[in-house]
N, C-alpha and C positions, 0 to 999 in steps of 0.2 A: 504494500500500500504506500504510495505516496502522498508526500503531506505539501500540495499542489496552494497556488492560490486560489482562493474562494471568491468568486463576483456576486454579488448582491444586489439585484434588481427588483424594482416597485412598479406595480401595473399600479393603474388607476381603475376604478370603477367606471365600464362602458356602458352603464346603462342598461344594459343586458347579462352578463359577465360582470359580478360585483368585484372578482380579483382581491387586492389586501393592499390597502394603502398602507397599515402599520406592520406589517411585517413583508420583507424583501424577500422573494426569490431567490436561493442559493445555490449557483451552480459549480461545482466541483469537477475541475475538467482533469480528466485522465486519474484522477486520483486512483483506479482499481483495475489499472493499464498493466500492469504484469499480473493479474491473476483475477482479471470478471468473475468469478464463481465465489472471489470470498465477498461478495456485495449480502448475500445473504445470511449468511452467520454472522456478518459484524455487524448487520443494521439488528439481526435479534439481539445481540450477545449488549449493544445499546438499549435495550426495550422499543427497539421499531421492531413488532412483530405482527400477526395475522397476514403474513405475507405472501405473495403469489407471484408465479412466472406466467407473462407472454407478452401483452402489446399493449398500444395506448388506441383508443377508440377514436376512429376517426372524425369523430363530432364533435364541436364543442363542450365541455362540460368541465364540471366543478363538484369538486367536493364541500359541502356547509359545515358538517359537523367531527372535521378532522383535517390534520395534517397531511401531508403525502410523502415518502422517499420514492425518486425509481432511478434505478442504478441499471445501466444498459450491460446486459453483461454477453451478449455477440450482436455482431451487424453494425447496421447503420440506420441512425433516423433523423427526418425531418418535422421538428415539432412543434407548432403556434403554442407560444404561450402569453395568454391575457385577455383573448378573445379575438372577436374578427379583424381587429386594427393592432393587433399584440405584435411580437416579434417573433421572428425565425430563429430555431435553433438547429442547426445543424451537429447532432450529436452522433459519438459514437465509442464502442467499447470501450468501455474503464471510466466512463462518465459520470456525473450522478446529478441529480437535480433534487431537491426538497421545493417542494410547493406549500405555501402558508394555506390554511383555510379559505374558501374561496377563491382560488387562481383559476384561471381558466386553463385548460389544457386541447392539443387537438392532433393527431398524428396528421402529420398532410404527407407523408412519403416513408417508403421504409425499404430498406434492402429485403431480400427473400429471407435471410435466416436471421431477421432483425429479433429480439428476446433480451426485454428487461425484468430485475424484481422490484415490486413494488410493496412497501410496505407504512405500517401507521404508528405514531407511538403507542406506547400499551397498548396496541391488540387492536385498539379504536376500530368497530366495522363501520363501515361508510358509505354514503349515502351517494347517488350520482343527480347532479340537477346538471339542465339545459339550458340556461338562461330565459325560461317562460316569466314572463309577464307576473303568473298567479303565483311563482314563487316567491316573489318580494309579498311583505317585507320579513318575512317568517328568515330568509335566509340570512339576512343582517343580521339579525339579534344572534341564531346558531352560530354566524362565524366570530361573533365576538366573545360567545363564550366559551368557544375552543380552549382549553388548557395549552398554556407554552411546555412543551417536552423539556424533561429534567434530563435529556441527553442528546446530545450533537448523533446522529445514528453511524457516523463513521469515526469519529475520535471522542465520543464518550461524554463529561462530563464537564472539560475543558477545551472543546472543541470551538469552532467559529460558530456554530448557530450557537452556541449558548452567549458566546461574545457578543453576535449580534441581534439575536432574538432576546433575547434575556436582560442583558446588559448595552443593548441598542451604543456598543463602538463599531461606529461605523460609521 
């Protein structure tokens, strides 16, 4: 595992896609570039666990009542995050992304043997919204009472989401 720099980025609320104006975006690039498969045990062995392998849905959507890690562990992806006006992310193996409560997320391309894990802090099961209309305002109030993770899911306790989610240096 590499101990890579970490970028931090903040969507805006589009209106449709409420995203997380106070918590950033943390992308971790190649941090799990010599060995994609430990993406899994270190986001449990963190308390990011209820975890699953395969892909990211190619629709917009968000999660209300939880966190997210997805650590790409083969292939390549091309992945909107923030909603329809969000940015591209061109990812790939060893990558990882944590998305704060409400990010929008969206696969728009993927290599043939593209396969990430995704996981929640504690266990968190999770809910999928679309940016419908009838979701507001019920999904505001869930994303702000998300609990901040007591663990960075890749370096633990003293990691950069806890620096920057926690301790907002940044």
């Amino acid at each position: 595992m590499k101990n890579e720099e970490v970028t931090p980025m903040t969507f805006k609320d589009d209106g449709e896609i409420p995203n997380n104006e106070e918590l950033p975006v943390l992308l971790y690039s190649g941090v799990f570039a010599d060995n994609p498969e430990e993406c899994r045990q270190t986001f449990s062995d963190h308390n990011w666990k209820n975890s699953w392998v395969g892909s990211v849905y190619d629709y917009d959507h968000y999660h209300s009542n939880t966190h997210e890690v997805l650590g790409i562990i083969n292939g390549t992806a091309r992945i909107r995050i923030g909603g329809k006006d969000g940015t591209m992310f061109d990812l790939r193996e060893g990558d990882v992304l944590v998305l704060p409560a409400g990010t929008g997320h969206k696969k728009m391309s993927a290599s043939f043997d593209f396969r990430l894990v995704g996981a929640y802090p504690n266990g968190m099961d999770y809910n999928v919204k679309t940016g419908k209309a009838e979701e507001r305002p019920d999904v505001l109030e869930d994303i702000h009472q998300v609990p901040l993770p007591n663990q960075d899911p890749i370096f633990g306790e003293e990691g950069p989401l806890i620096k920057i989610w926690v301790n907002k240096e940044y």
